[in-house]
PDB file of N, CA, C and O in Angstrom:
ATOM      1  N   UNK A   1      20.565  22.424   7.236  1.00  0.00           N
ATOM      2  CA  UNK A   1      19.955  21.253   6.631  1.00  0.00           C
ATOM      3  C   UNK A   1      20.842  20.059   6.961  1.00  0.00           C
ATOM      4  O   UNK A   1      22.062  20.130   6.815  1.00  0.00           O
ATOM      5  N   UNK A   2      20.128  18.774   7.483  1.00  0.00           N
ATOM      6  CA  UNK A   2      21.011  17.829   7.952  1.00  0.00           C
ATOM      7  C   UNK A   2      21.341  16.722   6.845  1.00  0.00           C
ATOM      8  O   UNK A   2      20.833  16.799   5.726  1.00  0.00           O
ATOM      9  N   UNK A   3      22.053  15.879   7.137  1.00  0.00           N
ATOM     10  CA  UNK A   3      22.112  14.870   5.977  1.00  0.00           C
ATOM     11  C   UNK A   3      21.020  14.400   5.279  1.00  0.00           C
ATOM     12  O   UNK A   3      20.925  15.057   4.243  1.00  0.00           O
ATOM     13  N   UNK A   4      20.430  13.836   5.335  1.00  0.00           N
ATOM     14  CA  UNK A   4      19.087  13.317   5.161  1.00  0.00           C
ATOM     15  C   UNK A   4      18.335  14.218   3.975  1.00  0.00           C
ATOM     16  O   UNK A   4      17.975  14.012   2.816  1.00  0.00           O
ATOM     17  N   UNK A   5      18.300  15.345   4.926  1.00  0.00           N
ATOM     18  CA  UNK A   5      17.547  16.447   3.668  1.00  0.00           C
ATOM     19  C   UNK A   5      18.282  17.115   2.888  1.00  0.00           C
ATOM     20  O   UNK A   5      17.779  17.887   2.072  1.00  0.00           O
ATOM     21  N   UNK A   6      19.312  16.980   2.972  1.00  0.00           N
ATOM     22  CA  UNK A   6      20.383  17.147   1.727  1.00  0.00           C
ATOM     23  C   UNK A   6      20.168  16.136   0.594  1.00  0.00           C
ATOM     24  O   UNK A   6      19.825  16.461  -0.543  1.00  0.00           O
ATOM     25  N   UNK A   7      20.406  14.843   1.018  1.00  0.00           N
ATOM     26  CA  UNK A   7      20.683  13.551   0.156  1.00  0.00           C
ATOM     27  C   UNK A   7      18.832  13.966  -1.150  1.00  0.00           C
ATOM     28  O   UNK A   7      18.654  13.882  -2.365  1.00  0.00           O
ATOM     29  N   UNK A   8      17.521  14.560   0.540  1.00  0.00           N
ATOM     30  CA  UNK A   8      16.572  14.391  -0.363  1.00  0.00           C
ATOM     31  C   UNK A   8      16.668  15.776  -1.188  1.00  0.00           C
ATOM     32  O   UNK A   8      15.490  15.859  -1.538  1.00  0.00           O
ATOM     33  N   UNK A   9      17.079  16.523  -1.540  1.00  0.00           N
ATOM     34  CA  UNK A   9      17.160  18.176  -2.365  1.00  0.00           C
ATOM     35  C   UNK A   9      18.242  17.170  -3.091  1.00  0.00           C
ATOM     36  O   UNK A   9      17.535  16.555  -3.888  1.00  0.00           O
ATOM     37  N   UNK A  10      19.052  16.876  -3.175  1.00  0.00           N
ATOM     38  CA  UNK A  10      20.021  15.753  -4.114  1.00  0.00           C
ATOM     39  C   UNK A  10      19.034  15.184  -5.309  1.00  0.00           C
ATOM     40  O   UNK A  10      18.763  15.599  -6.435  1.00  0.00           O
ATOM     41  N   UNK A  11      18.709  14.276  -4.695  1.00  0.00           N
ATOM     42  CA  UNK A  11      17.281  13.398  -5.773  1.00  0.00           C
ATOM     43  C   UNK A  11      16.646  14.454  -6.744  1.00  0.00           C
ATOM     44  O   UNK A  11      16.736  14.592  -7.963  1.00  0.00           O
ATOM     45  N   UNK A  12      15.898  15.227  -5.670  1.00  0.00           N
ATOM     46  CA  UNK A  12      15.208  16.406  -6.236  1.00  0.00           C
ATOM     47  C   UNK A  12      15.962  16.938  -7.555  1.00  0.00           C
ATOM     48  O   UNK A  12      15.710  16.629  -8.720  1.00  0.00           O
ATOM     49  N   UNK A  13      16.916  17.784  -7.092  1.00  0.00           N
ATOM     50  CA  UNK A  13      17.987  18.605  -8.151  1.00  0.00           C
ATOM     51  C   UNK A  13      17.844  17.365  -9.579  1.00  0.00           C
ATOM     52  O   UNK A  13      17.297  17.542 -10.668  1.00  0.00           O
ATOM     53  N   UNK A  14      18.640  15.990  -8.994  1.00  0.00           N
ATOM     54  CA  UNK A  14      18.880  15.181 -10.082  1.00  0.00           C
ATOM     55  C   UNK A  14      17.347  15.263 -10.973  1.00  0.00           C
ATOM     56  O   UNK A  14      17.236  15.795 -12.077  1.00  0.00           O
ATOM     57  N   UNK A  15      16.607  14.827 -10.464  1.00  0.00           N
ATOM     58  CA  UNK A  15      15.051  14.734 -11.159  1.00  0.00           C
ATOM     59  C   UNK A  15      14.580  15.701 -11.588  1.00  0.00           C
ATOM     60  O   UNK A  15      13.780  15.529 -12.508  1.00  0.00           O
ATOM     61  N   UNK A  16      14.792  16.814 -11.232  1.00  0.00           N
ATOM     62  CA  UNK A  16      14.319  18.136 -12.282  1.00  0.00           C
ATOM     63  C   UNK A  16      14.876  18.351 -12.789  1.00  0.00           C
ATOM     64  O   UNK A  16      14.276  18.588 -13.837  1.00  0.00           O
ATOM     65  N   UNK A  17      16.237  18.564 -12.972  1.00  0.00           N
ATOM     66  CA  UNK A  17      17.363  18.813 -14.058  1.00  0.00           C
ATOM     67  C   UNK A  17      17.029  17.424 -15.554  1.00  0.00           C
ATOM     68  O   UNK A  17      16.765  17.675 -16.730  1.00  0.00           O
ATOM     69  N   UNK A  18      17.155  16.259 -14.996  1.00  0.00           N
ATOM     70  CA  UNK A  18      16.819  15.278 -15.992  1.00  0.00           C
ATOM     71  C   UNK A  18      15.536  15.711 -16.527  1.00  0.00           C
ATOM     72  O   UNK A  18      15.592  16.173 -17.666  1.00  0.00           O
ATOM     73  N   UNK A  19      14.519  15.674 -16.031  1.00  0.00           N
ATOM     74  CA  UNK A  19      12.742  15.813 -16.780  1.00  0.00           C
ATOM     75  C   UNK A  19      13.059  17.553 -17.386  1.00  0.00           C
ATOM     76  O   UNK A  19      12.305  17.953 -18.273  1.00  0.00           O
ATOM     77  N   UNK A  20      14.086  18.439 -16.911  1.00  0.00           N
ATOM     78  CA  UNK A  20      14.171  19.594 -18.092  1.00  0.00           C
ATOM     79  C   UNK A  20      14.691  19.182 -19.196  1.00  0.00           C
ATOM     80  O   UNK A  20      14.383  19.346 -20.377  1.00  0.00           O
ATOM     81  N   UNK A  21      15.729  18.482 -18.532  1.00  0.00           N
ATOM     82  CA  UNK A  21      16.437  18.090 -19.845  1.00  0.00           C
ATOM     83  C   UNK A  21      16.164  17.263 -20.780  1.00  0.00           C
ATOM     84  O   UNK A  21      16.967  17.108 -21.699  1.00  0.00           O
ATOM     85  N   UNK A  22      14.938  16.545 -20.730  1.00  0.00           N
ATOM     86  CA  UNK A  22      14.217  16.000 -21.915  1.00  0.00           C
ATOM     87  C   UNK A  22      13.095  16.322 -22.290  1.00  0.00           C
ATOM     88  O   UNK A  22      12.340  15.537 -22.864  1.00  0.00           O
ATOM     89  N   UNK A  23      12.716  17.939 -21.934  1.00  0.00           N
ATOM     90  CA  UNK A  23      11.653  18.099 -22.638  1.00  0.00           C
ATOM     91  C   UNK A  23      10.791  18.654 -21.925  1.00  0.00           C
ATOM     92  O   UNK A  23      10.335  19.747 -22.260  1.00  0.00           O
ATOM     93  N   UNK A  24      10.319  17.910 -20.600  1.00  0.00           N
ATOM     94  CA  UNK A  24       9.013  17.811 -20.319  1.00  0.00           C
ATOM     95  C   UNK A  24       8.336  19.051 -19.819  1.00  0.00           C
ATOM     96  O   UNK A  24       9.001  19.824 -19.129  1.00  0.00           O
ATOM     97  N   UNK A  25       7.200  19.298 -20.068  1.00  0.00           N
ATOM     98  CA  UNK A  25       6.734  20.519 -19.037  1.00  0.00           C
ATOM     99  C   UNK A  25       5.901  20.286 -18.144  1.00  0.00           C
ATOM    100  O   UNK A  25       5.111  21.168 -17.807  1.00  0.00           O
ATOM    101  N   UNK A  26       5.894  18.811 -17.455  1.00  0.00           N
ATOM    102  CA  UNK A  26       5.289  19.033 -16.667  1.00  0.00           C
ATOM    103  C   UNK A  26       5.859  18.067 -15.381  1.00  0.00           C
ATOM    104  O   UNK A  26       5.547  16.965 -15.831  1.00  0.00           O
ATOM    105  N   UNK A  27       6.407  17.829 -14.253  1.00  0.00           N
ATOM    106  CA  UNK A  27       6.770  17.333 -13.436  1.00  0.00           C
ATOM    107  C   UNK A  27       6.089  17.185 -12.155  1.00  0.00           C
ATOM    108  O   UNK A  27       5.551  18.159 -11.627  1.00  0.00           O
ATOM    109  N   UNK A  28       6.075  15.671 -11.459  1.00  0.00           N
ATOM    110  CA  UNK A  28       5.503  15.971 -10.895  1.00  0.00           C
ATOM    111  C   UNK A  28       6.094  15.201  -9.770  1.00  0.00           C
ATOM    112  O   UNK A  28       6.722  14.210 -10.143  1.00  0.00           O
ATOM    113  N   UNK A  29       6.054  15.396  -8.535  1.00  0.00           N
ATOM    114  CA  UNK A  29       7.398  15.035  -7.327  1.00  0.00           C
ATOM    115  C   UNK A  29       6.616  14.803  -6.185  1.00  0.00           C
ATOM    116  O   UNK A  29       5.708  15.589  -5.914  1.00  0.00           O
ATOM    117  N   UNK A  30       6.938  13.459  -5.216  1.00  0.00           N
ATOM    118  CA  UNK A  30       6.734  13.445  -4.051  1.00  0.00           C
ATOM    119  C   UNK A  30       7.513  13.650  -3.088  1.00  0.00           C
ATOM    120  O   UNK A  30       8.587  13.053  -3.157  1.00  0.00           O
ATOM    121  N   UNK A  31       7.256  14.600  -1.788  1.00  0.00           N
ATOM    122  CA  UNK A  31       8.412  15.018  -0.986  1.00  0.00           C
ATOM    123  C   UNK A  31       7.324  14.606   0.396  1.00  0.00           C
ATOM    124  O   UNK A  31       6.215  15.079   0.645  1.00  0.00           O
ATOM    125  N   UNK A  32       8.056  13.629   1.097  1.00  0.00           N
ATOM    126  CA  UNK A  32       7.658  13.177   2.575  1.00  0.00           C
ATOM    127  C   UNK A  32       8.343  13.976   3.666  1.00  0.00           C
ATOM    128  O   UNK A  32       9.565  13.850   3.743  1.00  0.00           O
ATOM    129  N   UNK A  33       7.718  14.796   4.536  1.00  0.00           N
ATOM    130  CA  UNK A  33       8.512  15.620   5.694  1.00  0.00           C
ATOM    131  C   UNK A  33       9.252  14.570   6.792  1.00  0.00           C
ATOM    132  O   UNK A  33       8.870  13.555   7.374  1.00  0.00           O
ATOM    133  N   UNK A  34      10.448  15.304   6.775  1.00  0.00           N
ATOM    134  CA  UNK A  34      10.885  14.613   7.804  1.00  0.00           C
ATOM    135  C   UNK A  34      10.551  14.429   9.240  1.00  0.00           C
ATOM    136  O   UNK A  34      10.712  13.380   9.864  1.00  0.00           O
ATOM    137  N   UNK A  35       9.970  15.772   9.806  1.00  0.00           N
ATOM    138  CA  UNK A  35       9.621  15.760  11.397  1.00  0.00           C
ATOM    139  C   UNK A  35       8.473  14.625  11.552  1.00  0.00           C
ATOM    140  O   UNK A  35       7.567  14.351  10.765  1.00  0.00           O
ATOM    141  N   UNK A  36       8.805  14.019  12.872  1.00  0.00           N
ATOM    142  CA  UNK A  36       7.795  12.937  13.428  1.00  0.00           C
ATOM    143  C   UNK A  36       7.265  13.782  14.326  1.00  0.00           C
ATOM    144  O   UNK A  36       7.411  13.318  15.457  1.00  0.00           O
ATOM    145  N   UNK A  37       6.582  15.068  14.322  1.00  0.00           N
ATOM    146  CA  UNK A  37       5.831  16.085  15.147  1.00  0.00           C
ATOM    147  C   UNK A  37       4.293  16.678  13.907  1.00  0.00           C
ATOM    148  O   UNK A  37       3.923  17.851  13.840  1.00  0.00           O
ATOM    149  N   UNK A  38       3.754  15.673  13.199  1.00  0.00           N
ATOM    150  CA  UNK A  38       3.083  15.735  11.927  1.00  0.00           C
ATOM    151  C   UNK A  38       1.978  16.637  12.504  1.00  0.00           C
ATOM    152  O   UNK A  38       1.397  17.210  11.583  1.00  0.00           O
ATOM    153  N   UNK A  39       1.441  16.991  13.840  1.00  0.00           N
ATOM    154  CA  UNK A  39       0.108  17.086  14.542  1.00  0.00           C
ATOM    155  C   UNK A  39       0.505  18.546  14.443  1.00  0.00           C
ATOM    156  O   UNK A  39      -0.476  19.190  14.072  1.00  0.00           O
ATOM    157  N   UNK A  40       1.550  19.303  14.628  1.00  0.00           N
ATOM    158  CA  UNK A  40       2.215  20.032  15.184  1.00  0.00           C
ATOM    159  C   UNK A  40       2.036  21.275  14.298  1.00  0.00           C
ATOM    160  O   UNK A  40       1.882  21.115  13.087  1.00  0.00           O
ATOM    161  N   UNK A  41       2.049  22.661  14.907  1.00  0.00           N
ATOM    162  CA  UNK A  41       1.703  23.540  13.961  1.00  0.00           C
ATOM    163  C   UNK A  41       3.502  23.916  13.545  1.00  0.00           C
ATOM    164  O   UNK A  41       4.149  23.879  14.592  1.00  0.00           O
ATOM    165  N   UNK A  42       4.339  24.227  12.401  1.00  0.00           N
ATOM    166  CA  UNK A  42       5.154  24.816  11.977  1.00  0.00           C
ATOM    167  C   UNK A  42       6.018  24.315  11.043  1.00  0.00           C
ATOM    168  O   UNK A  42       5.450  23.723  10.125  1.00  0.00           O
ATOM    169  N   UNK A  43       7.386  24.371  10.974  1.00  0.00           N
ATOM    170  CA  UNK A  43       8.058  24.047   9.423  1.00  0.00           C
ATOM    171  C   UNK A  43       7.988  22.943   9.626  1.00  0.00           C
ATOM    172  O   UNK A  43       7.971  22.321  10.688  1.00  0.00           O
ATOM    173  N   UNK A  44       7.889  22.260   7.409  1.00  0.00           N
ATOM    174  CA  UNK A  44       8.036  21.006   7.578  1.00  0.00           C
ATOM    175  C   UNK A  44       9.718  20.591   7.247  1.00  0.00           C
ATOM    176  O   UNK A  44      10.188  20.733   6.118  1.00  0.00           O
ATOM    177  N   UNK A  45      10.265  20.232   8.040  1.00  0.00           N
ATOM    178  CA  UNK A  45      11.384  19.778   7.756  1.00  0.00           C
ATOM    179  C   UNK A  45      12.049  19.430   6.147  1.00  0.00           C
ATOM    180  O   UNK A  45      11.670  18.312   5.795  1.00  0.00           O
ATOM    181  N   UNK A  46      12.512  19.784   5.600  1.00  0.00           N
ATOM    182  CA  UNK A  46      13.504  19.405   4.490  1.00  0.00           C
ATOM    183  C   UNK A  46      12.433  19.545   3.414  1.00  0.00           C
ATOM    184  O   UNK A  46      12.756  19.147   2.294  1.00  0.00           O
ATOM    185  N   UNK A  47      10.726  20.245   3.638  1.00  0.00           N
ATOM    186  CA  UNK A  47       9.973  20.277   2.332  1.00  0.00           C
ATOM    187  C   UNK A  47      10.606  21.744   1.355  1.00  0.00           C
ATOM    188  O   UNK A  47      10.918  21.723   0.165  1.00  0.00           O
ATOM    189  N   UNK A  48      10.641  22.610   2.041  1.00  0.00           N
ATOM    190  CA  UNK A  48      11.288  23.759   1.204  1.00  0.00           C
ATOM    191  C   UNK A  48      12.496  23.783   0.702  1.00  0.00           C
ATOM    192  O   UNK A  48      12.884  24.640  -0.093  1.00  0.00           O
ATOM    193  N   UNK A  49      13.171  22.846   1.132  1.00  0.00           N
ATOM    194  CA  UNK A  49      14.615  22.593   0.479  1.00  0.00           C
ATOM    195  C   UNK A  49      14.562  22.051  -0.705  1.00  0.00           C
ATOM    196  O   UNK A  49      15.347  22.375  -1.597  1.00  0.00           O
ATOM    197  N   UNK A  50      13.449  20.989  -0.881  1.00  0.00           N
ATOM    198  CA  UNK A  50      13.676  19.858  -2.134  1.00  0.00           C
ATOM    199  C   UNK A  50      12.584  20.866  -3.067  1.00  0.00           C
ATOM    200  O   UNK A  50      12.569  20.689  -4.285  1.00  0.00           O
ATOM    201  N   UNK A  51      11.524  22.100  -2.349  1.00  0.00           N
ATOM    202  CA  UNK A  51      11.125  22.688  -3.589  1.00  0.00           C
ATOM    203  C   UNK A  51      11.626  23.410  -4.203  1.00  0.00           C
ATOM    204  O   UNK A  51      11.502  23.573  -5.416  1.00  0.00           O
ATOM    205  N   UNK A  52      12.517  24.168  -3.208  1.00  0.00           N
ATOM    206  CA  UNK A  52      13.647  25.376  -3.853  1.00  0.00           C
ATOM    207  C   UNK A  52      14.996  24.329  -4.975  1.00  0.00           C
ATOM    208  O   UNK A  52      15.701  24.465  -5.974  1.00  0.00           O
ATOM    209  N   UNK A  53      14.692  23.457  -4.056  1.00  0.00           N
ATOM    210  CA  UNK A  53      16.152  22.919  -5.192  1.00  0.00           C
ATOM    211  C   UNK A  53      15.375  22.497  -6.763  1.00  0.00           C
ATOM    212  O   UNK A  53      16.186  22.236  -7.652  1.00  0.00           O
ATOM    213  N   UNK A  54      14.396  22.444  -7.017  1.00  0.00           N
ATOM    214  CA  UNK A  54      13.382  21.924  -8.296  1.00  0.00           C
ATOM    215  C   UNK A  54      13.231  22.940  -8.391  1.00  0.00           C
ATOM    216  O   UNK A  54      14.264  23.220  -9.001  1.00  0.00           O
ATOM    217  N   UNK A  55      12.681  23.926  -8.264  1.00  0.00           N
ATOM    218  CA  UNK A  55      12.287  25.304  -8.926  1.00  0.00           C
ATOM    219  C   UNK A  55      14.073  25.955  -9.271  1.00  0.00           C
ATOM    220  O   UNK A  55      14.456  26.398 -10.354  1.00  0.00           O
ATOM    221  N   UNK A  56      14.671  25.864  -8.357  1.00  0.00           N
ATOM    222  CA  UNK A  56      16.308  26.261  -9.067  1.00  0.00           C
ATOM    223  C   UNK A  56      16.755  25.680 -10.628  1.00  0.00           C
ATOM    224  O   UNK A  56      17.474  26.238 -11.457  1.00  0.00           O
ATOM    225  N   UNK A  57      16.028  24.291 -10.719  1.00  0.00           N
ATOM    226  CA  UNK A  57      16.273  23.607 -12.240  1.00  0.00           C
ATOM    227  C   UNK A  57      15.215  24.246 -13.332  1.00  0.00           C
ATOM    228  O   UNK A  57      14.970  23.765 -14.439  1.00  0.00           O
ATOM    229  N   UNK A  58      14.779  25.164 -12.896  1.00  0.00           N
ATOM    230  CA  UNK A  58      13.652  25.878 -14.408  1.00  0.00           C
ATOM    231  C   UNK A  58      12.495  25.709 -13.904  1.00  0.00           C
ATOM    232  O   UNK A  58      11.695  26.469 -14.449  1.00  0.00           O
ATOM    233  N   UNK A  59      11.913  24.912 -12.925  1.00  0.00           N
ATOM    234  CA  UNK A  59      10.501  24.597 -12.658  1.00  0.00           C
ATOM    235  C   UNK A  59      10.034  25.760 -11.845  1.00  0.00           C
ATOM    236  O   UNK A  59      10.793  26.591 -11.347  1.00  0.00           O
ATOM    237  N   UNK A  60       8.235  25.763 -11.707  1.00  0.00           N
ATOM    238  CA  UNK A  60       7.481  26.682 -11.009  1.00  0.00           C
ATOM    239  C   UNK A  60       6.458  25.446 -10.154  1.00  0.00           C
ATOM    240  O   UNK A  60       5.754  24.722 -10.858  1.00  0.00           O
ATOM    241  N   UNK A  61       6.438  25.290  -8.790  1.00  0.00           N
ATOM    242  CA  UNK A  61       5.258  24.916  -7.843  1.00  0.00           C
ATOM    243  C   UNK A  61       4.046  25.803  -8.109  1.00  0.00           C
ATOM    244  O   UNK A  61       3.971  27.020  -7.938  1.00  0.00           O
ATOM    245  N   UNK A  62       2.718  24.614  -8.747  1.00  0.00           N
ATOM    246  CA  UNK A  62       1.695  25.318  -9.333  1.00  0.00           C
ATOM    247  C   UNK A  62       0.544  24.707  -8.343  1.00  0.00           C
ATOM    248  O   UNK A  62      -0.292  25.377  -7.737  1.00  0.00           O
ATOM    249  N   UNK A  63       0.643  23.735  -8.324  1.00  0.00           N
ATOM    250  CA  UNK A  63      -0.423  22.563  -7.566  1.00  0.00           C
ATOM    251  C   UNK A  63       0.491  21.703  -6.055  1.00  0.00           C
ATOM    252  O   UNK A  63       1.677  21.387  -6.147  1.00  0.00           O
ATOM    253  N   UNK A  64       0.063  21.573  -5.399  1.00  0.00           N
ATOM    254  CA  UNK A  64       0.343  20.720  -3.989  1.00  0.00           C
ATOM    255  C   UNK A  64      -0.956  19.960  -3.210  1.00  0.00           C
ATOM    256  O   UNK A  64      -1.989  20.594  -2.996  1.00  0.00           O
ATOM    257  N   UNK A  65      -0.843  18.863  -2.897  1.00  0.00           N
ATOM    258  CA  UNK A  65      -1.986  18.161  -2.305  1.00  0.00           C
ATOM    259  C   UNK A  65      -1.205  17.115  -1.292  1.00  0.00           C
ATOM    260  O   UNK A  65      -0.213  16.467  -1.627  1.00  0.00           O
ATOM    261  N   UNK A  66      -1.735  17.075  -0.193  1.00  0.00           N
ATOM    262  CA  UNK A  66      -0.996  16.562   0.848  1.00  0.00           C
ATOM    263  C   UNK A  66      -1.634  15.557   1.372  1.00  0.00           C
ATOM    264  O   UNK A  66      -2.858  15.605   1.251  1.00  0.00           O
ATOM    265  N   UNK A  67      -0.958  14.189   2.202  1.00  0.00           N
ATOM    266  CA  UNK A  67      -1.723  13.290   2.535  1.00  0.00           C
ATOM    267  C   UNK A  67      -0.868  12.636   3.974  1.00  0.00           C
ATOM    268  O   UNK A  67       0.357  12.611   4.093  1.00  0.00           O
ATOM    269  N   UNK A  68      -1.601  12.269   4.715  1.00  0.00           N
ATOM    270  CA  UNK A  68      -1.142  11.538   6.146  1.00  0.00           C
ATOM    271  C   UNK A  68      -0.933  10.194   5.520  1.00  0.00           C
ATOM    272  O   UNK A  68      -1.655   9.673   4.670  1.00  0.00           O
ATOM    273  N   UNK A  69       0.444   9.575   6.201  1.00  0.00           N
ATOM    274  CA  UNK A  69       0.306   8.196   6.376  1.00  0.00           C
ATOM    275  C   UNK A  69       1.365   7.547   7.010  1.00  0.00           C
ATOM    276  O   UNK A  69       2.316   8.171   7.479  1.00  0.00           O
ATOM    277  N   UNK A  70       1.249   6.203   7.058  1.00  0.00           N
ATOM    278  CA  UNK A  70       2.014   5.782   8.977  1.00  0.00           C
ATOM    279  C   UNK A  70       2.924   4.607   7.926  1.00  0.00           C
ATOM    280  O   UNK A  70       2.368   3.861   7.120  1.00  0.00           O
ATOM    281  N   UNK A  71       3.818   4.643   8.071  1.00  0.00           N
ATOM    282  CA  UNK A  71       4.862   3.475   7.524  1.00  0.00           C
ATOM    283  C   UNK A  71       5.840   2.833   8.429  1.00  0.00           C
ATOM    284  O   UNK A  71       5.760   3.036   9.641  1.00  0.00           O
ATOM    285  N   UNK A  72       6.549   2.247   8.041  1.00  0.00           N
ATOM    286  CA  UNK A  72       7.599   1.973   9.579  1.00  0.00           C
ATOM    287  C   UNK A  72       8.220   2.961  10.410  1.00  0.00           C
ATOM    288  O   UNK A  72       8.546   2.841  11.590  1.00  0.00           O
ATOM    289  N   UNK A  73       8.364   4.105   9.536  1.00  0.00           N
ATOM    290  CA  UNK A  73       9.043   5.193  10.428  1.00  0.00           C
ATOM    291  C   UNK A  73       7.928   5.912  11.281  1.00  0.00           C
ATOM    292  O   UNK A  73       8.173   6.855  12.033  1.00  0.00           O
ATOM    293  N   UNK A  74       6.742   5.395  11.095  1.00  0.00           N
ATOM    294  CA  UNK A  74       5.800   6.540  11.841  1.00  0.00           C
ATOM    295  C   UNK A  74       5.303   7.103  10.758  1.00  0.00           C
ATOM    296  O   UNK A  74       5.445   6.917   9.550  1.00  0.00           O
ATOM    297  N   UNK A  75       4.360   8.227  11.778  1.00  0.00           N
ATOM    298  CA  UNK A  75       3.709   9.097  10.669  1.00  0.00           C
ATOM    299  C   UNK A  75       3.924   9.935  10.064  1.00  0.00           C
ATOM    300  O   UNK A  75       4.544  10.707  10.796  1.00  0.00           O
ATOM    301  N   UNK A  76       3.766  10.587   8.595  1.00  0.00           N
ATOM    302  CA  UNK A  76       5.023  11.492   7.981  1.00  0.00           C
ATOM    303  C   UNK A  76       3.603  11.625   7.093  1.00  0.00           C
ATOM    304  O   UNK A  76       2.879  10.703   6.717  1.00  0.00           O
ATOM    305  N   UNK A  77       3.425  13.161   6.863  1.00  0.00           N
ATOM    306  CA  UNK A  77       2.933  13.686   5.791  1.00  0.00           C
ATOM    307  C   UNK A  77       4.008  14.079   4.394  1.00  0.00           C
ATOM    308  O   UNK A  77       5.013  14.785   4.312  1.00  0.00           O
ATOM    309  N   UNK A  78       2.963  12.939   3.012  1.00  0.00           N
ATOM    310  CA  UNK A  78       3.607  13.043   1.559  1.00  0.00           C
ATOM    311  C   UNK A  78       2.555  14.574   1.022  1.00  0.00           C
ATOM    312  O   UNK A  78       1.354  14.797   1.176  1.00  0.00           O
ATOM    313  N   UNK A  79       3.832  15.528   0.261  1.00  0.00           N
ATOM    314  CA  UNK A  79       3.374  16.215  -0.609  1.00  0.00           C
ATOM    315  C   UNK A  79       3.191  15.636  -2.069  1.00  0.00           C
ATOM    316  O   UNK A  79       3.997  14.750  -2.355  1.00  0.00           O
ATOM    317  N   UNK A  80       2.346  15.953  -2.966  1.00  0.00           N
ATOM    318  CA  UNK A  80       2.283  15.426  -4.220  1.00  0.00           C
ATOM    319  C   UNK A  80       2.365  17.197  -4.612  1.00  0.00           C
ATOM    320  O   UNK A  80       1.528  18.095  -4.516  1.00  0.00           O
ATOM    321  N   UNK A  81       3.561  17.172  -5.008  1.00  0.00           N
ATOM    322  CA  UNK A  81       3.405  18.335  -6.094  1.00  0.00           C
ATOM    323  C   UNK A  81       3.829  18.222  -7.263  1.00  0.00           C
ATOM    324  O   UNK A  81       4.478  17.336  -7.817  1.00  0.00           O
ATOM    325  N   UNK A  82       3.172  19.759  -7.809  1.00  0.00           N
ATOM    326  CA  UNK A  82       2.960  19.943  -9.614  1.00  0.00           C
ATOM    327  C   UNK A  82       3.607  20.733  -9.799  1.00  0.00           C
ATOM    328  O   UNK A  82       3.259  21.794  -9.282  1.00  0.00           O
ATOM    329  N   UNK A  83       4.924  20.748 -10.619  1.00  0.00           N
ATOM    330  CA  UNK A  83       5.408  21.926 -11.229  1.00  0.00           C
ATOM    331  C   UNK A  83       5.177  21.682 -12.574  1.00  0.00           C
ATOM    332  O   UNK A  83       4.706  20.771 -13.254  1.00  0.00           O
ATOM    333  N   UNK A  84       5.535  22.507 -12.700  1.00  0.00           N
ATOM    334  CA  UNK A  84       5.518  23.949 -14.817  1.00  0.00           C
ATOM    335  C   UNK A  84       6.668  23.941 -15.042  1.00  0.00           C
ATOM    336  O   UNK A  84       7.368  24.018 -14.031  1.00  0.00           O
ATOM    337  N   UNK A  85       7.197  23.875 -16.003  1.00  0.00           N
ATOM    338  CA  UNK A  85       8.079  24.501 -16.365  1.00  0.00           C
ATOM    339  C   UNK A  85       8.029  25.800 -16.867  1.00  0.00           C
ATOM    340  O   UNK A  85       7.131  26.172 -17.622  1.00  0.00           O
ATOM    341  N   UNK A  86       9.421  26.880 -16.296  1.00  0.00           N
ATOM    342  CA  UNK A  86       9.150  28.181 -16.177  1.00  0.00           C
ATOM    343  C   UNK A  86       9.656  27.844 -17.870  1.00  0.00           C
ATOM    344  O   UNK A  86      10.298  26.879 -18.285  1.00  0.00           O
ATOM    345  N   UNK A  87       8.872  29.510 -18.938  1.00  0.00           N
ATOM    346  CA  UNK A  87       9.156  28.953 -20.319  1.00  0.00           C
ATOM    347  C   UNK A  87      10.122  30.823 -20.116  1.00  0.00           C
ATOM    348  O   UNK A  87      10.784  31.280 -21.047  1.00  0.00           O
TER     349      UNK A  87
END
């Protein structure tokens, strides 16, 4: 895992650990892939890192919905996911 997708499993960790730690059961996280190969069939860069690092803080990935879109960096597919908290 390179810098980048470290810094983003960083955020992650911080943000699920905080929303456990006040309570909530329900969280909900956007994770943008890093590869600029979006067309492309195989891994998305740094997405399984930032889910494993949120499900490591108590959470469960229940819901995911995905969307294309072009910003300055190019095109990069956003996940919108839903976790649970595991009880």
């Amino acid at each position: 895992m390179g810098f980048i997708n470290n810094a983003k499993a960083d955020v992650a960790t911080k943000a699920a650990a905080d929303a456990y730690q006040q309570g909530r059961h329900i969280l909900t996280f956007k994770i943008i892939e890093a590869s600029t190969a979006h067309r492309a069939t195989g891994l998305m860069t740094g997405v399984g890192d930032q889910i494993e690092a949120i499900e490591a803080q108590g959470w469960h990935l229940t819901n995911m919905a995905a969307a294309e879109g072009k910003a300055l960096s190019g095109d990069r597919t956003a996940l919108i996911c839903l976790f649970r908290r595991r009880q």
